[in-house]
C-alpha positions, 0 to 999 in steps of 0.5 A: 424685878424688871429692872434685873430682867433689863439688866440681864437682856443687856448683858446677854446682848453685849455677849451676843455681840461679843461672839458675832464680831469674833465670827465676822472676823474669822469669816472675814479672814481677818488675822487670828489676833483679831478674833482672839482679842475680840474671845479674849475681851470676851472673856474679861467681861464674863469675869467682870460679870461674875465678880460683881453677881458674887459681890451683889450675893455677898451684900445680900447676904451679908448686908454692907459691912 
């Protein structure tokens, strides 16, 4: 179980640091393609994520077949 928990602080730490960059470089008055690369990279993480939590259910489930 702790090996989850460590895997989810990690997770939600790269998601925290997702979301700071892209307020540093709107606050900073970086060019807007700046902060929409830093939502955009965002975003692809958040569904790589969620891709592989529905493969891990799916192999609990299912078992490797």
């Amino acid at each position: 179980m702790s090996i989850i928990n460590s895997e989810q602080e990690r997770v939600m730490s790269g998601r925290l640091e997702a979301i700071y960059d892209c307020i540093k470089a709107i606050e900073g008055k970086e060019d807007c393609q700046t902060a929409t690369g830093f939502l955009r990279t965002l975003a692809m993480k958040e569904e790589a994520i969620i891709a592989r939590q529905e493969q891990e259910f799916i192999t609990q489930v299912y078992g490797d077949r």
